[in-house]
C-alpha positions in Angstrom: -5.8 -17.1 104.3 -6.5 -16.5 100.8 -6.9 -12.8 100.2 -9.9 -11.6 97.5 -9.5 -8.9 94.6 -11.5 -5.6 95.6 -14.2 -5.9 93.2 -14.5 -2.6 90.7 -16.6 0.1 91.4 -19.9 0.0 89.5 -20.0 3.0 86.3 -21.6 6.0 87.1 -22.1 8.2 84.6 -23.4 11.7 84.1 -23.5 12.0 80.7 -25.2 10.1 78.3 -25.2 9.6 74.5 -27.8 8.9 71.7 -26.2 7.3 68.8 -28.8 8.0 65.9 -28.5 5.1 63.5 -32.3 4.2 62.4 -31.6 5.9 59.1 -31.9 4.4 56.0 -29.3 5.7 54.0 -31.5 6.1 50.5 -29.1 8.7 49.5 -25.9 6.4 49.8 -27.3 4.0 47.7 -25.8 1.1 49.4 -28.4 -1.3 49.6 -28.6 -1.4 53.6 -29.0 0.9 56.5 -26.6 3.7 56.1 -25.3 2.8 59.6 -24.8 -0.8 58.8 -22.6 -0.4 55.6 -19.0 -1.2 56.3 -16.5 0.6 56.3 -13.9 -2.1 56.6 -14.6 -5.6 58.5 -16.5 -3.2 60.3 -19.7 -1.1 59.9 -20.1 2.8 60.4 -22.1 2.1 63.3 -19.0 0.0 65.2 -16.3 3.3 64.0 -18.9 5.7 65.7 -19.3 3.4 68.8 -15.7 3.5 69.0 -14.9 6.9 69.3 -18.1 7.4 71.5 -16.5 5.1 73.8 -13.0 6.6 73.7 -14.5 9.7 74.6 -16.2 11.0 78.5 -17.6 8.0 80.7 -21.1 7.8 79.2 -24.3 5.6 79.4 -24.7 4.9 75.6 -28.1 4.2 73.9 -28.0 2.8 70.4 -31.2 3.7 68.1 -31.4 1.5 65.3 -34.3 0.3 62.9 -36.1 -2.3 64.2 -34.6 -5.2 62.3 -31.3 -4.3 62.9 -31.3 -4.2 67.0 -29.7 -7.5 67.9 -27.0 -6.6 65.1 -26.3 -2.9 66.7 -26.4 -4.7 69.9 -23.5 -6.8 69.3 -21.5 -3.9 67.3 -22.2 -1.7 70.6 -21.2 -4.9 73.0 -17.9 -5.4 70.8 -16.9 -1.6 70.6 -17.3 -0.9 74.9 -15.3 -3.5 76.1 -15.1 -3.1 79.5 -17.9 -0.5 79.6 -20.5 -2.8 77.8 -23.1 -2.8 81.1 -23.4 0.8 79.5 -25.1 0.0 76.3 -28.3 -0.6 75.0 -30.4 0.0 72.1 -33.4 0.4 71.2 -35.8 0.6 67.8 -35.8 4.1 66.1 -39.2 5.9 64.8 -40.4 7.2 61.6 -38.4 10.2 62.2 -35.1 11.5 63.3 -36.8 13.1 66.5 -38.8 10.3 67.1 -35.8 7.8 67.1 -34.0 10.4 69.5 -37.2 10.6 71.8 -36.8 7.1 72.2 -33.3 7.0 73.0 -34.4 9.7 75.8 -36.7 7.6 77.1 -33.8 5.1 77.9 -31.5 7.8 79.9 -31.1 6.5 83.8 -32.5 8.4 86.2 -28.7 9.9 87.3 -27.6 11.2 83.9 -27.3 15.2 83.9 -26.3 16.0 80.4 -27.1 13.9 76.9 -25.3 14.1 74.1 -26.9 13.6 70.8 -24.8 11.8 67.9 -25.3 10.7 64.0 -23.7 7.2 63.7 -23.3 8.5 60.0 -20.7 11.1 61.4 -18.6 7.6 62.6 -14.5 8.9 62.1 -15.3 12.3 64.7 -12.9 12.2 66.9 -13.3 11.5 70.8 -12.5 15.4 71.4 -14.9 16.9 69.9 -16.9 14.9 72.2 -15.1 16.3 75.1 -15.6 20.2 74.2 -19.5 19.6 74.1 -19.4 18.5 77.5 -16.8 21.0 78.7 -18.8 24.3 77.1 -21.8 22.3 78.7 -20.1 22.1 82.1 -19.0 26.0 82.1 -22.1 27.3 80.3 -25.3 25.4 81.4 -26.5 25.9 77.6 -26.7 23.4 75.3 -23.3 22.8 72.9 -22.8 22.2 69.1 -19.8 21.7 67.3 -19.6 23.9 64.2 -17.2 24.4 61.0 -16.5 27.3 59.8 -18.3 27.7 56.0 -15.8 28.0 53.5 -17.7 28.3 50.2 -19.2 31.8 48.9 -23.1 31.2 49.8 -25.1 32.8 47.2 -29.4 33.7 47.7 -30.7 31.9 44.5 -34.6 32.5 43.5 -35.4 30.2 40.4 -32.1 30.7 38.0 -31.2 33.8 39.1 -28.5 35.1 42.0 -30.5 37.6 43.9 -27.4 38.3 46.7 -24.8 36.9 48.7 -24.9 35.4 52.2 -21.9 36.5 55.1 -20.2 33.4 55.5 -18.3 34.8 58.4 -22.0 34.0 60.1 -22.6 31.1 59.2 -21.3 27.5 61.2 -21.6 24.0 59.7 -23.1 21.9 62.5 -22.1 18.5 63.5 -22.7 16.2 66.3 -22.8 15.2 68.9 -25.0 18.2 70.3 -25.6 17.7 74.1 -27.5 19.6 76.3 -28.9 19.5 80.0 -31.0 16.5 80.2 -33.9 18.7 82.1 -33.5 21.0 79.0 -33.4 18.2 76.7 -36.6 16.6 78.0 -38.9 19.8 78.4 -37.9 20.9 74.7 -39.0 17.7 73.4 -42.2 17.3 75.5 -43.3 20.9 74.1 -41.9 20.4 70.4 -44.9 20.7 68.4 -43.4 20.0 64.8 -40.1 18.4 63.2 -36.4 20.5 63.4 -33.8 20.0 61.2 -31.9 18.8 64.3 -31.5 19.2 68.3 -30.0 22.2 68.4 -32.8 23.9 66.5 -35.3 22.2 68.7 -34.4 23.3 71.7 -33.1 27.2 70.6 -36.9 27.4 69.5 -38.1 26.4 73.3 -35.7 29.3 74.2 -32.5 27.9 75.4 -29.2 29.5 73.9 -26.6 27.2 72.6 -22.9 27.4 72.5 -20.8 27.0 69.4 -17.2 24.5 70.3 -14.8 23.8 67.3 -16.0 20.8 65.4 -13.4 18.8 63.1 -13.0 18.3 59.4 -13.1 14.0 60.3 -16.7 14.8 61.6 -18.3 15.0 57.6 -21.8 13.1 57.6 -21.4 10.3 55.1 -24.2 10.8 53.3 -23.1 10.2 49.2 -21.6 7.6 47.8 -18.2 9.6 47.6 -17.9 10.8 51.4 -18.1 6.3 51.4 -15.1 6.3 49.8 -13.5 9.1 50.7 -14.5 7.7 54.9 -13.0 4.2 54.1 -10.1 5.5 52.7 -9.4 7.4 55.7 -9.7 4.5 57.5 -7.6 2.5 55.8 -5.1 5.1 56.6 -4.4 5.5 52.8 -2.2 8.7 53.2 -4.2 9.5 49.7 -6.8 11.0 51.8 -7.3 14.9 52.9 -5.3 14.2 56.2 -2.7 16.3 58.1 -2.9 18.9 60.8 -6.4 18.9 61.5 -7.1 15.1 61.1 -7.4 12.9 63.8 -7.3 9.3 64.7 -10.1 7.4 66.5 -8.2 7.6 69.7 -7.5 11.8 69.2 -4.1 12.0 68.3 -2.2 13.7 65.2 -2.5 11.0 62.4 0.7 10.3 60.2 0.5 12.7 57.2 2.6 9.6 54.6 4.4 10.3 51.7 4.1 12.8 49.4 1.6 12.0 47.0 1.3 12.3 42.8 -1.9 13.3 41.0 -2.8 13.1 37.1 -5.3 15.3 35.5 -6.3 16.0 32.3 -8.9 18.2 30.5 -10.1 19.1 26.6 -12.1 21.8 25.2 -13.3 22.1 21.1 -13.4 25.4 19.7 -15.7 27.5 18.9 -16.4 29.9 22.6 -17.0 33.6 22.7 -14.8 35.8 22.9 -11.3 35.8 23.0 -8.9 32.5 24.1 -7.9 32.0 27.3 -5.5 29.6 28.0 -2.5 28.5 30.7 -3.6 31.9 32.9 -3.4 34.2 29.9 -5.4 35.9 27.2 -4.2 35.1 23.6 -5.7 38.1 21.5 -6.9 37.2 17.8 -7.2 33.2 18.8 -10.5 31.8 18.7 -12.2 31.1 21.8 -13.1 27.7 23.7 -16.1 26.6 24.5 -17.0 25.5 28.0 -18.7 27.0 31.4 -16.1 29.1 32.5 -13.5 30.1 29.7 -12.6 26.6 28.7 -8.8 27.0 29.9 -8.0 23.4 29.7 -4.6 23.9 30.8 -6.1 25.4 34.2 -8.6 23.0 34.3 -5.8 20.3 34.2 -3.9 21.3 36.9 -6.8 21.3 38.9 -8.0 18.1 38.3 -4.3 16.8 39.0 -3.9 18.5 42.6 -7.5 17.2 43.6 -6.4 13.5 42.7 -3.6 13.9 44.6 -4.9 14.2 47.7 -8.1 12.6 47.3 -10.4 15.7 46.8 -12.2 14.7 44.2 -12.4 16.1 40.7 -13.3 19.1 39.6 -16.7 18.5 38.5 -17.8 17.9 41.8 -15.9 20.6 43.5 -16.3 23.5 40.6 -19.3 21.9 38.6 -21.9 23.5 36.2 -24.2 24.3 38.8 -22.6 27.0 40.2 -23.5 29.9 38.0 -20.9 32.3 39.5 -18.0 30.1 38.0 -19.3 31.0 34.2 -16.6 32.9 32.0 -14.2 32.6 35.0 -10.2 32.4 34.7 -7.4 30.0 35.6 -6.9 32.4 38.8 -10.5 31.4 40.1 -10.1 28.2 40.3 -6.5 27.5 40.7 -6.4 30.2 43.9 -9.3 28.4 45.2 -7.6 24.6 44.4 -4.4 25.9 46.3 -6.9 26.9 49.3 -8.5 23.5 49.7 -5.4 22.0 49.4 -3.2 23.5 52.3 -6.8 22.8 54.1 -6.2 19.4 53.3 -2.9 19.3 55.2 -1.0 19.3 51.9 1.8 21.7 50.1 1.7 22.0 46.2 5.3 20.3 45.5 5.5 21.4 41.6 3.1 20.9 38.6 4.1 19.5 34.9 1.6 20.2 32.1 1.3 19.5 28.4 -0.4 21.5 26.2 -1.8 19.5 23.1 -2.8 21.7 20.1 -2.2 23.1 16.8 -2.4 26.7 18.2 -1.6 28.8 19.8 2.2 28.2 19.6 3.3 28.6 23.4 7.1 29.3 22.7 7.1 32.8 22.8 4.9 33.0 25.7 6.0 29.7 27.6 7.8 31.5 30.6 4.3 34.2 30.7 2.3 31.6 31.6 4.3 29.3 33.9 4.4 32.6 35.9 0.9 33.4 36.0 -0.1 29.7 36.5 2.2 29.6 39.4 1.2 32.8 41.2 -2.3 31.6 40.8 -1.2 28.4 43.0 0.4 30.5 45.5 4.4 30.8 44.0 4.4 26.6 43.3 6.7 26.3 40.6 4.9 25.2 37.3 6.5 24.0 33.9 5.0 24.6 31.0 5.4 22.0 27.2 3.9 21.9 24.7 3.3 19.4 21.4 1.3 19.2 17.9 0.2 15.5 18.2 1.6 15.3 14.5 -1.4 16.3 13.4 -3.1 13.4 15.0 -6.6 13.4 16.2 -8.7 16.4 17.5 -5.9 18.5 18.4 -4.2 17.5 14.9 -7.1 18.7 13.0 -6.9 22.0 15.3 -10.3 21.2 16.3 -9.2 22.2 20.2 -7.2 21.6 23.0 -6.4 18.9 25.6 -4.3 19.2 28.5 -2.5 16.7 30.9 -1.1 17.8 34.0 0.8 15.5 37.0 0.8 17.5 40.3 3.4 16.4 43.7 2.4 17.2 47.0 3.8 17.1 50.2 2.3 16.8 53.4 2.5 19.5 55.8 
């Protein structure tokens, strides 16, 4: 008698996800939907998918733009696997709430709580996922995973800084947001204008919403740089900002690699107000350099050098000209804060070598003075200190200023 497999029980699931990709990524200037750029062989679309589906047992709804459906359909086939009965997808609206009100449309009849998730958001990892649903589960509110704001906010009017905001207040908010499907649903029905998101929707119908730790892999890729910095991670370049709190697709700890080195450099003509700051320190009767902050290419150096290392950026984007609080500000500012968004980062400072090129001032005398302030400013990392004439070669020959390279080693924690 020939005996028969049981057959697998069907999928049931009570929750169900909205995977927001009808964008179209003007911003990333990518020449596509943002969704349907690629990562690697893949798109962002198929690395959210994937750690949607590594996540809670869900029904998952794909919103795309309307030429782009059969091609999100066979991303969001390839990505379930075995759970593929689970997917659809269907065309997005003019607007974000529009393409999530037709995702919502799509729900079955059984599901009890929906989660709503940006495709741009595509490396957050599966357990994020799981802490909506839990804080859902023990709650009944709604759920949205937040970062903690790092950066001093200031209140701006026009030019001016009219006062400071208490960023031990504020969240960053991520996705996915989930929420009671009934909840859902009647906040929608009665939503009379467009919210910046879900969460805002449905607090204004009344509902509260819980806060769950979000994750520093759950950045919107929005620019061209968070792009690069995404496919990077996913190429599991150990260049990029990964270590405790990084995560891999599947949730698990990913390997932090070998240290890493980092070159910066920075230059700054003559001619400032004031007095010359330079390597950390004040040099009385020098003429100052110009520049936004105090022109202390040394400083500026070392930053530039610890950001390339672990794949931070530079320091025009991170301490640029628009941020008026930074003008006239020291080495300590911005090495202090460099050193902060570092160990973030899941990286130790190792050491830092610079090399001062200019005609004056003569660092000899004072050569030990500012290795020690440049290193308390990095938190004790040792720092050495040389300096050269350039033979009188080229701007710094002609003592018209001062340039600076630095090479920074760091370690992962």
């Amino acid at each position: 008698m020939t005996q028969t497999q049981p057959s697998a029980p069907p999928l049931a699931p009570r929750i169900a996800a909205i995977v927001v990709a009808a964008g179209s990524g003007t911003r990333l200037g990518a020449g596509a939907p943002k969704a349907f750029v690629g990562l690697d062989a893949h798109t962002i679309l198929r690395h959210a998918l994937r750690g949607v589906f590594a996540g809670p047992l869900a029904q998952v709804i794909v919103v795309a733009p309307q030429d782009r459906v059969g091609e999100a359909l066979t991303d969001a086939r390839e990505a379930a696997g075995d759970r593929a009965p689970l997917v659809s997808v269907v065309a997005g609206g003019a607007s974000r709430q529009e393409s999530v009100a037709a995702g919502l449309a799509r729900v079955l009849p059984e599901i009890e709580i929906v989660l709503v998730h940006d495709a741009a958001r595509a490396l957050t990892p599966p357990a994020v996922f799981e802490r909506v649903v839990e804080a859902i589960d023990r709650t009944g509110w709604g759920a949205v995973p937040v970062l903690p704001v790092i950066d001093t906010i200031k209140r701006v009017e026009g030019e001016r800084i009219v006062g400071v905001v208490d960023r031990s207040e504020l969240g960053a908010a991520q996705t996915p947001q989930g929420f009671r499907r009934d909840v859902l649903e009647a906040a929608y029905a009665a939503a009379e204008r467009e919210y910046t998101d879900d969460a805002a929707l449905v607090a204004d119908a009344g509902h509260p919403i819980a806060a769950v730790d979000g994750d520093p892999l759950g950045f919107k890729i929005t620019t061209p740089a968070d792009l690069e910095r995404a496919r990077t991670l996913v190429a599991g370049d150990p260049i990029a900002p990964v270590g405790p709190a990084a995560r891999d697709a599947a949730g698990d700890a990913r390997p932090a690699g070998p240290p890493r080195v980092g070159v910066g450099t920075d230059a700054h003509a003559f001619g400032g107000e004031g007095t010359l700051w330079l390597a950390g320190l004040e040099w009385p009767g020098e003429p100052a350099l110009a520049g936004h902050s105090d022109g202390d290419a040394v400083a500026h150096a070392i930053v530039d050098a610890l950001l390339s290392a672990t794949g931070l950026g530079d320091i025009g984007s991170r301490f640029g000209t628009d941020r008026p609080e930074l003008a006239g500000a020291h080495a300590e500012a911005f090495l202090a804060e460099t050193a902060r968004l570092v160990r973030e980062a899941g990286w130790e400072i190792g050491n830092v070598s610079v090399q001062v090129q200019a005609q004056r001032p003569r660092f000899a005398a004072r050569r030990a003075e500012a290795e020690a302030a440049l290193s308390a400013a990095l938190g004790g990392a040792p720092v050495s200190v040389s300096a050269t004439t350039t033979d009188g070669l080229g701007f710094t020959g002609r003592a018209e200023g001062v340039q600076a390279l630095a090479v920074a080693l760091v370690v992962p924690v």
